[in-house]
C-alpha positions as CSV (number, residue, x, y, z in Angstrom):
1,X,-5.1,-4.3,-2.7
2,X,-6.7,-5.6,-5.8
3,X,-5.5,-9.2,-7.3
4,X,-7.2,-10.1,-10.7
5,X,-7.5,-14.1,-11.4
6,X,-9.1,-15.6,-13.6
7,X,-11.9,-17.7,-12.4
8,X,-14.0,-20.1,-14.1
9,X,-16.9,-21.8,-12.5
10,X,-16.6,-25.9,-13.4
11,X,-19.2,-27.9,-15.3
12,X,-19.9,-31.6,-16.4
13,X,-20.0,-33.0,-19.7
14,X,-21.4,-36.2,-21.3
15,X,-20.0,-38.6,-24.0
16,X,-21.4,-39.0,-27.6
17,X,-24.4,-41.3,-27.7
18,X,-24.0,-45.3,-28.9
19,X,-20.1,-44.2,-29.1
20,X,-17.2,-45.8,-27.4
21,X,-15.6,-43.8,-24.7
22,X,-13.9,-41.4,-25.4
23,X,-10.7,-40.0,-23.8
24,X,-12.0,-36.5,-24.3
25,X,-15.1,-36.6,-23.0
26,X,-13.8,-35.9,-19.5
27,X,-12.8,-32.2,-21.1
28,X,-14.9,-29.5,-20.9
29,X,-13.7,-28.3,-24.5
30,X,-15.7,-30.8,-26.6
31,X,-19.2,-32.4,-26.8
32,X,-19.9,-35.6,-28.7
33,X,-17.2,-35.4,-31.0
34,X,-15.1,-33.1,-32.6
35,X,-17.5,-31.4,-34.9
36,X,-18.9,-29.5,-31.7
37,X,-16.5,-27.7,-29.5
38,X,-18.0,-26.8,-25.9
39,X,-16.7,-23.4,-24.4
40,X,-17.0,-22.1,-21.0
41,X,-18.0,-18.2,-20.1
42,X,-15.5,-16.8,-18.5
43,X,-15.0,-13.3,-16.2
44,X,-11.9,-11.3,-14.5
45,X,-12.3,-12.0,-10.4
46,X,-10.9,-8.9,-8.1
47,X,-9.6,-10.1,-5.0
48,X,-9.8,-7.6,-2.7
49,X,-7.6,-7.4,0.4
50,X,-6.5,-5.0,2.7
51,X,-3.0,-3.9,3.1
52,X,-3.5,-3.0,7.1
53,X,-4.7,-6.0,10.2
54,X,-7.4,-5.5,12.3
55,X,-10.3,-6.9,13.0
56,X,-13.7,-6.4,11.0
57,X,-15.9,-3.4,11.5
58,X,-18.6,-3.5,8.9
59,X,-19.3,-5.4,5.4
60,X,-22.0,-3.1,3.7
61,X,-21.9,-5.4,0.9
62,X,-23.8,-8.8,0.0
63,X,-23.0,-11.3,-2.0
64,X,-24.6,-10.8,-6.1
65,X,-25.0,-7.1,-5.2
66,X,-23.6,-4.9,-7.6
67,X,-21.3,-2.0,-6.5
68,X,-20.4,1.2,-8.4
69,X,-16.5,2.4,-8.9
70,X,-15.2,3.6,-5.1
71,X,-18.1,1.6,-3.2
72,X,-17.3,1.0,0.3
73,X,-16.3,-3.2,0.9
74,X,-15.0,-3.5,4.1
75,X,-14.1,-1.4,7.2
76,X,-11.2,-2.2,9.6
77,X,-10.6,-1.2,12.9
78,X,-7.9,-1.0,14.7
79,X,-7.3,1.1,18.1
80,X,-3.7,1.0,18.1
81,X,-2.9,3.0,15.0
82,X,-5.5,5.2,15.8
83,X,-3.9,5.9,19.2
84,X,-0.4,6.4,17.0
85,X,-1.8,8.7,14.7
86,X,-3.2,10.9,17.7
87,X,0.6,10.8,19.1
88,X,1.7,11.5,16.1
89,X,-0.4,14.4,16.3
90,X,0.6,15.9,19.4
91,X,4.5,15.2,18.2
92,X,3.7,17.5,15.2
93,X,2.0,20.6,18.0
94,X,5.5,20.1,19.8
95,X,7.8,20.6,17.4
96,X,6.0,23.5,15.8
97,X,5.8,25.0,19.0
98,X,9.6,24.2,19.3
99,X,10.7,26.0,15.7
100,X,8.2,28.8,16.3
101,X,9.5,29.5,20.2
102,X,13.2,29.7,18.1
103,X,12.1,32.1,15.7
104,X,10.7,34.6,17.9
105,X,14.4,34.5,19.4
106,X,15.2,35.4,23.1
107,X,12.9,36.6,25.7
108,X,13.7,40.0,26.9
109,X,13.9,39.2,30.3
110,X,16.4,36.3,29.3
111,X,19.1,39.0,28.0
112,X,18.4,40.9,31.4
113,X,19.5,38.2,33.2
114,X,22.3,37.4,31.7
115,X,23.3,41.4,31.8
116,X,22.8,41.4,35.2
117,X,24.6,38.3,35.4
118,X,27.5,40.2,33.5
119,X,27.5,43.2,36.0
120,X,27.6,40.6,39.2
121,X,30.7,39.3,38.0
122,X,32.4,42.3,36.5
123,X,32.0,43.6,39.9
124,X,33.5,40.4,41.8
125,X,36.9,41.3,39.4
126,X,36.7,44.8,40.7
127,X,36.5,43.5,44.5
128,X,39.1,40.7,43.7
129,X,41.4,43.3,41.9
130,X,41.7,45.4,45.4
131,X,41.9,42.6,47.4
132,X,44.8,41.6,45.7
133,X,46.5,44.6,45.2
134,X,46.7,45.2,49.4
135,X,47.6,41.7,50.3
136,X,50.0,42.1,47.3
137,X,51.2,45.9,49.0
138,X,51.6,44.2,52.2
139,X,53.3,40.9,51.1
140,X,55.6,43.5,50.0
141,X,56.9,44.8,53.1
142,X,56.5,41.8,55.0
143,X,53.6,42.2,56.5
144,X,51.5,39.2,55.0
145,X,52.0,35.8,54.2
146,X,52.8,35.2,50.6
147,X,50.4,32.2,51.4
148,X,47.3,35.2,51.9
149,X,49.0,36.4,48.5
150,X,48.3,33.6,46.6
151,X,45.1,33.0,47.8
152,X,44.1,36.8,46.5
153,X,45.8,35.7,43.3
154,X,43.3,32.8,42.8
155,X,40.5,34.5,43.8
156,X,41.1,37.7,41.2
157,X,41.5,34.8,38.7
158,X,38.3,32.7,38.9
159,X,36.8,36.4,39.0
160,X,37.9,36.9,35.3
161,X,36.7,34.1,34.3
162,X,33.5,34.5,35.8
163,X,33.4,37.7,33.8
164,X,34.7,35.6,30.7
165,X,31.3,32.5,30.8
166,X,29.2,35.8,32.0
167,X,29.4,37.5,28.7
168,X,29.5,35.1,26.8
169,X,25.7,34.0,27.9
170,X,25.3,37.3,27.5
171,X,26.7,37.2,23.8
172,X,24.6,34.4,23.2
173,X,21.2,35.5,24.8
174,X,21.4,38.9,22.3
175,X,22.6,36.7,19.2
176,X,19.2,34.0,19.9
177,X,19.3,31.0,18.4
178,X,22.0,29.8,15.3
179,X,21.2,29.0,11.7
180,X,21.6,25.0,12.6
181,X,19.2,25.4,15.4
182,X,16.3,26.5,13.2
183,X,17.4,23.7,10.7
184,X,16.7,21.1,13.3
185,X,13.8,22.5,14.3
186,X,12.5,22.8,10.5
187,X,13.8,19.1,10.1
188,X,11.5,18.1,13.7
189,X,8.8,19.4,12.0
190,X,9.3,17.8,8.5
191,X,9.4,14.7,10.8
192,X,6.7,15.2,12.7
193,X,4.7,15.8,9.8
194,X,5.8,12.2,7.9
195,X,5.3,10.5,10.3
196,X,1.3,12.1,10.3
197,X,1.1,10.9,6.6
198,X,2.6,7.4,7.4
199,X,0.1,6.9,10.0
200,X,-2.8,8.2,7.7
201,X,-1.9,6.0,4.9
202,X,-2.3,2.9,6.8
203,X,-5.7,4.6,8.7
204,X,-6.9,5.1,4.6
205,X,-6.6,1.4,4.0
206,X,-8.8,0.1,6.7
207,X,-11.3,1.4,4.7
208,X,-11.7,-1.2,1.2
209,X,-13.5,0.4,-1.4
210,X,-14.2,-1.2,-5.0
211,X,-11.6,-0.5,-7.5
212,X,-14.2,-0.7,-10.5
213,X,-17.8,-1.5,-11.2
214,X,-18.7,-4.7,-10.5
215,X,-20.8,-7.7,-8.3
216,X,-19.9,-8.7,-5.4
217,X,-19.2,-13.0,-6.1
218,X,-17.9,-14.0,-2.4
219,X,-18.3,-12.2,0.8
220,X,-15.2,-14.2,3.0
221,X,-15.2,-12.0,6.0
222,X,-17.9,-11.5,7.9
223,X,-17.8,-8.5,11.1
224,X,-15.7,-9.4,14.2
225,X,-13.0,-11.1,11.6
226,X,-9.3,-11.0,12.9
227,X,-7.8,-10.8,9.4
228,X,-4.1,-9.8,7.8
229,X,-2.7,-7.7,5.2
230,X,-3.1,-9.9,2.1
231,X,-6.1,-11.8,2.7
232,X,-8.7,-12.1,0.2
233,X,-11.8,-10.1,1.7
234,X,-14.1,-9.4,-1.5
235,X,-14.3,-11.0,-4.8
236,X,-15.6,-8.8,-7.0
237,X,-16.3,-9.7,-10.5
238,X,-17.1,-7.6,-13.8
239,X,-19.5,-8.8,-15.2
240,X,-19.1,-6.1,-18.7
241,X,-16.1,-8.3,-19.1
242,X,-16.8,-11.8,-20.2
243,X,-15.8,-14.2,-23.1
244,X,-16.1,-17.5,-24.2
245,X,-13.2,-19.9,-24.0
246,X,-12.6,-22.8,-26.1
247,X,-10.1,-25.3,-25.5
248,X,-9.1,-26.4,-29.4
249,X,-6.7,-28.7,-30.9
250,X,-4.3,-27.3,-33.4
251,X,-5.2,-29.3,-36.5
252,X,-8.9,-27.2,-35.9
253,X,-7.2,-24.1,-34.9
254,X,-5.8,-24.2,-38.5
255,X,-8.7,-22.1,-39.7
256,X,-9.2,-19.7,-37.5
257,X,-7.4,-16.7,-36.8
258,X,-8.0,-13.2,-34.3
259,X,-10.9,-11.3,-35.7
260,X,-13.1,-14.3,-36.8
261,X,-16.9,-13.8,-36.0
262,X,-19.4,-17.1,-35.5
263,X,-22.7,-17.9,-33.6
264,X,-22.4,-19.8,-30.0
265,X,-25.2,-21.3,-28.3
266,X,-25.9,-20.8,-24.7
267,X,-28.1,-23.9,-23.7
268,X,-28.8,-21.6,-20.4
269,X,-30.5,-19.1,-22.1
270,X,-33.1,-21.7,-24.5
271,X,-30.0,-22.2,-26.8
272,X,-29.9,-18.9,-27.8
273,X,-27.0,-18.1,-30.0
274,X,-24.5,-14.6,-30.2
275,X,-22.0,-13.8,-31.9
276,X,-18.7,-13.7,-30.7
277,X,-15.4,-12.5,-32.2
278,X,-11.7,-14.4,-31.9
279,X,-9.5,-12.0,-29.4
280,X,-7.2,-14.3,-28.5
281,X,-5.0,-17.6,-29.4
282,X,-2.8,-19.1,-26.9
283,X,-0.9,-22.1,-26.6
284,X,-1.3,-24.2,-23.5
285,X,1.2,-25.8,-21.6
286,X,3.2,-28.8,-22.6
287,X,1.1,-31.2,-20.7
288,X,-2.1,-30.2,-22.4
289,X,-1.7,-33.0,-25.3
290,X,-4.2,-34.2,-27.1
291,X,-3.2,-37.5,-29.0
292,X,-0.3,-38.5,-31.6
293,X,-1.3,-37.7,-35.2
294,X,-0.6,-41.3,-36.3
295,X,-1.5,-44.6,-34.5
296,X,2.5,-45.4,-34.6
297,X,2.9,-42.2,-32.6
298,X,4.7,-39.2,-34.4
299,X,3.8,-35.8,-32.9
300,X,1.3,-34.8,-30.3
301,X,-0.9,-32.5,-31.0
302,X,-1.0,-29.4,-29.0
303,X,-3.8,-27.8,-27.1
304,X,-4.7,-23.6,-27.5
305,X,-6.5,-21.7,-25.8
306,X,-9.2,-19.4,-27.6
307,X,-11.0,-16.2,-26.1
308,X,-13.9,-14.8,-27.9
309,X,-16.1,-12.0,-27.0
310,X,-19.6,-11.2,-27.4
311,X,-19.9,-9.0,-30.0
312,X,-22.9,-7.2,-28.7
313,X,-23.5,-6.8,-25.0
314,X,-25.6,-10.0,-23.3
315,X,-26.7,-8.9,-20.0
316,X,-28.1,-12.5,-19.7
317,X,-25.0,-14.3,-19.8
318,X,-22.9,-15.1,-16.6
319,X,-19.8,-17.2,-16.0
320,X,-20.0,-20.8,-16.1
321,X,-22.4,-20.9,-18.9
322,X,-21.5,-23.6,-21.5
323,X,-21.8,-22.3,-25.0
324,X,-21.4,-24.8,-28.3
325,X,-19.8,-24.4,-31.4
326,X,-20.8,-26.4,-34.8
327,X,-17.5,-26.5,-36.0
328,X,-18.4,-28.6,-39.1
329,X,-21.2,-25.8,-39.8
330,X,-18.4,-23.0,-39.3
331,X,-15.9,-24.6,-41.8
């Protein structure tokens, strides 16, 4: 799980010397006065968390080392899904074992069963047939209860059904299995085989790999960790991605517009100066107020953001570096 902020490392700033204090000077967007804006470089963060709990295998990373696109962050262990992906495993062997058993059909010696089965009980109706027709020959004449009768009634009866249940098992054993059965057994393996991917998903993402190209900027696990789905692990930062901001009043951002190109100068790297080019212009919030435009108080004067980019590549420069603008020398 990959959640870009924007991160900016903080730094002090001093007043204009033999000048009254000034209520900007506790901003980071200007330095003396007006006439020489301060900007801050900036970078894109990657907060990298897992989407799975466990507790912390291995970190194979350090902090400031630089990782290439699919590096390996973090590893995550966890026994119990582990454990669930071998039963979901062994659920998957089952239920092919169950739709394969159903399309081989009946065993042979199944339908001879139930055959013989057939015969057993055709042969009782023959049996109960005779029975009943003496007792019924000598119920006739007198010679036997019509209690006996009845009794032979029953009994030639229950045969026939016997004979009924016996074929149809029969019936059944020949015919094998029906068209739903194989459906469900189809459907138990579909299942079976879900449930596999559902448990491998979550055993992919114990493993944290680096979305892009990058330096490691915090390490904030370390091995033996308990940690949740959500939590930050890695912050990665891309370093190929950085820009000078500049917090401007409107009355300077008058003369400026996206596309404009002037010099910076880095005071980290012996006040060397690049060139940078206007990306963006952004208001800021309400709050972010400079002063009225007249003493008696009439509008206040609004704050934007600006976002300029080296124009050529400065492997030197890294976030938190001030960089200083001669505004006066610009216009």
């Amino acid at each position: 799980m990959t959640m870009p902020t924007d991160k900016t490392e903080a730094a002090s700033t001093s007043s204009a010397r033999n000048k009254p204090p000034d209520p900007r000077a506790d901003t980071p967007e200007f330095h003396g006065d007006t006439g020489t804006p301060r900007g801050l470089s900036k970078k894109w963060a990657y907060d990298i968390a897992a989407r799975v709990d466990g507790r912390v295998g291995e970190v194979p990373v350090e902090r400031g080392q630089n990782v290439a696109a699919g590096a390996v962050l973090v590893r995550i262990d966890n026994p119990e899904t582990i454990a669930q992906n071998q039963q979901s495993l062994a659920a998957r062997i089952v239920a092919e074992a169950q739709l394969a058993n159903i399309k081989v059909g009946t065993r042979a010696e199944v339908i001879a069963q139930r055959k013989a089965e057939l015969e057993r009980a055709q042969a009782s109706v023959v049996l109960a047939q005779k029975t009943y027709d003496r007792i019924s020959q000598l119920a006739g004449h007198g010679n036997a209860p019509i209690a006996q009768l009845d009794q032979a009634t029953d009994s030639l009866h229950e045969s026939q059904q016997a004979v009924d249940q016996a074929r149809s098992a029969f019936d059944q054993a020949v015919n094998g299995y029906t068209k739903e059965e194989h459906e469900i057994a189809e459907a138990n393996v579909g299942k079976a085989i879900a449930d596999i991917k559902a448990v491998q998903s979550i055993i992919d993402q114990m493993v944290v790999y680096a979305p892009v190209a990058s330096q490691v900027y915090q390490r904030n696990v370390e091995p033996g960790e308990y940690v949740s789905p959500g939590v930050p692990l890695i912050t990665l930062i891309n370093l190929d991605d950085l820009w000078i901001h500049f917090d401007l009043r409107e009355d300077l951002v008058k003369s400026l517009k996206v596309g404009d190109r002037f010099d910076v100068r880095i005071p980290a790297l012996g006040d060397r100066r690049i060139t940078v080019e206007v990306k963006l212009i952004a208001t800021k919030g309400e709050y972010a107020s400079w002063r009225a435009t007249r003493a008696t108080g009439d509008f206040d004067l609004r704050t934007f953001s600006i976002r300029a980019y080296p124009v050529e590549k400065v492997p030197e420069l890294r976030p938190g570096m001030s960089a200083y603008l001669d505004w006066r020398a610009r216009e």
